[in-house]
One Martini backbone bead per residue (centre of mass of N, CA, C, O) as a GRO file, in nm:
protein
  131
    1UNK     BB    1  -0.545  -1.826   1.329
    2UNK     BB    2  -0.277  -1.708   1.212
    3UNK     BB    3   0.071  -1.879   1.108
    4UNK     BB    4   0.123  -1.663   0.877
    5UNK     BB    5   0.307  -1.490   0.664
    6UNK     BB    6   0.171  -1.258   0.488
    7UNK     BB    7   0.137  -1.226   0.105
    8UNK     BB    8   0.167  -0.993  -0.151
    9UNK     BB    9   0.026  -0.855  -0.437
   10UNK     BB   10   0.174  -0.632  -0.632
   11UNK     BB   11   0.045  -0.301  -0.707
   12UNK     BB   12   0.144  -0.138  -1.002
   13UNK     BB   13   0.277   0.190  -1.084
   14UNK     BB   14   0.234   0.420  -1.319
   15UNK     BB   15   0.451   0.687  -1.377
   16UNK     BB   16   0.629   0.965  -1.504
   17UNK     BB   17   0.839   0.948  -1.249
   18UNK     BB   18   0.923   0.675  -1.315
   19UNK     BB   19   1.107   0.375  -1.332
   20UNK     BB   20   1.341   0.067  -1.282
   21UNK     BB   21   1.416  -0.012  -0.989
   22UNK     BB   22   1.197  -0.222  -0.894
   23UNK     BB   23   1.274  -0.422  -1.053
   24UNK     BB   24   1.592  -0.440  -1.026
   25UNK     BB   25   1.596  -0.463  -0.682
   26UNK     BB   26   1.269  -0.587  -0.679
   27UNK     BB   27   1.167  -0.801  -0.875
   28UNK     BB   28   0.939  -0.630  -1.072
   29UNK     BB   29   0.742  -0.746  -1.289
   30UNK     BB   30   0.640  -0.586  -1.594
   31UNK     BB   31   0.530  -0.386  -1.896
   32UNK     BB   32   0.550  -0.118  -1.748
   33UNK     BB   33   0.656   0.192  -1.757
   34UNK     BB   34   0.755   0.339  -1.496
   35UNK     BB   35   0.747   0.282  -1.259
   36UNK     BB   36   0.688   0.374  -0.912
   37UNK     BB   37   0.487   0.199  -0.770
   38UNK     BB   38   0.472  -0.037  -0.500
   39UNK     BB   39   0.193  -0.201  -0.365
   40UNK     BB   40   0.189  -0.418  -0.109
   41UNK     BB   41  -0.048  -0.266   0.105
   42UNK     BB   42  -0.425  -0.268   0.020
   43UNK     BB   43  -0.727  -0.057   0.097
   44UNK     BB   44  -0.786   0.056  -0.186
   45UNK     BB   45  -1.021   0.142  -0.326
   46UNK     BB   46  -0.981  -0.075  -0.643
   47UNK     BB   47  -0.683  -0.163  -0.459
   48UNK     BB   48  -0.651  -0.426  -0.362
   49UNK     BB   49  -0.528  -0.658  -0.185
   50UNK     BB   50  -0.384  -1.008  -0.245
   51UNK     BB   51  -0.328  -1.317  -0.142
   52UNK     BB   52  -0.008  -1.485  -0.221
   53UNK     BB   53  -0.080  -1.726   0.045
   54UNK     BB   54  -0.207  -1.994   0.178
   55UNK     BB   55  -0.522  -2.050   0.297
   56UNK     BB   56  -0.548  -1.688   0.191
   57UNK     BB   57  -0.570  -1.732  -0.068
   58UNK     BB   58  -0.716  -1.462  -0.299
   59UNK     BB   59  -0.779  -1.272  -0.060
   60UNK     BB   60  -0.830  -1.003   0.058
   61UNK     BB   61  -0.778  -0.780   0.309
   62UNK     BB   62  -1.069  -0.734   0.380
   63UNK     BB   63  -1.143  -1.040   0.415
   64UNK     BB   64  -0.950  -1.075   0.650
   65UNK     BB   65  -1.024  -0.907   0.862
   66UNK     BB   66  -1.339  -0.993   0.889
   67UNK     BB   67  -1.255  -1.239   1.026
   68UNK     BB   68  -0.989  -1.139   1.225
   69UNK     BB   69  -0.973  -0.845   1.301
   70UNK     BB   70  -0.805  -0.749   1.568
   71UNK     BB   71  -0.595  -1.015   1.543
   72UNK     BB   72  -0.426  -0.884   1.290
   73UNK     BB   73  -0.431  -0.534   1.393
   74UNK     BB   74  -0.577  -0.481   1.668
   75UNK     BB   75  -0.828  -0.370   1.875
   76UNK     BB   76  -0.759  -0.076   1.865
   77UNK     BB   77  -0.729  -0.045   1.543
   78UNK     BB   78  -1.031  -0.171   1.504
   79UNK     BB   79  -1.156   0.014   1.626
   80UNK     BB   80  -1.116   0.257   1.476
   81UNK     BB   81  -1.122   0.140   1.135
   82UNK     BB   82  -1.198  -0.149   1.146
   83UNK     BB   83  -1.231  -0.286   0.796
   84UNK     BB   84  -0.971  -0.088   0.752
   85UNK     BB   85  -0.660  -0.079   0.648
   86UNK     BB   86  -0.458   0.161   0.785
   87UNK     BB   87  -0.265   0.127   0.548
   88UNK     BB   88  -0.010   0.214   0.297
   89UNK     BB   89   0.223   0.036   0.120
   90UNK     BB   90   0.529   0.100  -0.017
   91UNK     BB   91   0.713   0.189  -0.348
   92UNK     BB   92   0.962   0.415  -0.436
   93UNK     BB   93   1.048   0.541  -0.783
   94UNK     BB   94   1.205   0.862  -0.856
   95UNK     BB   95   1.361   0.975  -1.153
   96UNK     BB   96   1.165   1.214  -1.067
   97UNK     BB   97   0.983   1.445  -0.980
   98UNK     BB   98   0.757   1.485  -0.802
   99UNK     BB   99   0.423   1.519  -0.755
  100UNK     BB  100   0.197   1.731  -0.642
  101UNK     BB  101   0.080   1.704  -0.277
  102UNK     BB  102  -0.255   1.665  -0.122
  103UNK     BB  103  -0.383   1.591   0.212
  104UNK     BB  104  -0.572   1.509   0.413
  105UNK     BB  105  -0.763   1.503   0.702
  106UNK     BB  106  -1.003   1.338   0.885
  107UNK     BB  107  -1.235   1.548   0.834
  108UNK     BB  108  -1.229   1.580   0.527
  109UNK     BB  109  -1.204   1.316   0.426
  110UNK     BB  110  -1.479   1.231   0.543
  111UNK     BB  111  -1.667   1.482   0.420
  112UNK     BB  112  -1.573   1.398   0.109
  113UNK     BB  113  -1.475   1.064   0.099
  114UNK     BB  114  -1.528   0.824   0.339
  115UNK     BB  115  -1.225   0.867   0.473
  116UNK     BB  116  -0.933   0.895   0.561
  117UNK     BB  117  -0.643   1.028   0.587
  118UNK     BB  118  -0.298   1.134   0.503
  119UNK     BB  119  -0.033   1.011   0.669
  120UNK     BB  120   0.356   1.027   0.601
  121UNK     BB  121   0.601   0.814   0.571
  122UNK     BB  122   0.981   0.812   0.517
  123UNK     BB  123   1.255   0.548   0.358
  124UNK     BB  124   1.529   0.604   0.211
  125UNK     BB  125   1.721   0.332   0.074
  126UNK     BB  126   1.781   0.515  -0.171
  127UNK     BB  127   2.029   0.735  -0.362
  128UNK     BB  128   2.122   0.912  -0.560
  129UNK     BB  129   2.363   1.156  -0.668
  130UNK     BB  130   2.260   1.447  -0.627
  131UNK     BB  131   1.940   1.378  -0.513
   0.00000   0.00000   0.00000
């Protein structure tokens, strides 16, 4: 049993439309310009998130499920998903318009890509004026 609060090392991505407010807010610290998104929590292969505390530091999302699988994610959660964690959380600052984008339904995601669709929710924290 897991007996403390999972932290992840953030995954920082730049785009062009990102900007400085991750840092500034969210002390983001990179060297790279325009972060866009901070990957919070992450089983995009390839993109995996890492823990980095206790004594489940240094493994991945995907390792840390394996492992502890239903308990970590709930039953109902891990019988669909199985070893996939379910969710991609992230933070966005948008300094500009944001890129088109298309995400497909479970059933194209599966036949094309061998993964999940992706459904969205976004939280608004910040907006500047006239935003």
């Amino acid at each position: 049993m897991i007996k403390e609060p999972l932290k992840f090392i953030p995954i920082l991505k730049e785009k062009i439309w990102g900007g400085e407010k991750l840092n500034k807010l969210l002390k983001k610290k990179s060297d790279k310009k325009n972060i866009g998104e901070s990957w919070e929590i992450s089983d995009v292969e390839n993109e995996m998130s890492i823990v980095a505390n206790g004594k489940l530091k240094g493994q991945s999302i995907q390792d840390v499920i394996e492992q502890y699988k239903g308990e970590l994610v709930g039953e109902k959660v891990y019988q669909h998903f199985g070893n996939k964690f379910p969710l991609l959380i992230k933070f966005i600052d948008a300094k500009e318009a944001l890129s088109i984008q298309l995400h497909p339904n479970d059933k194209l995601a599966k036949k094309r890509h061998n993964s999940f669709g992706k459904t969205e929710m976004w939280y608004v924290m910040q907006a500047d004026k006239n935003a």
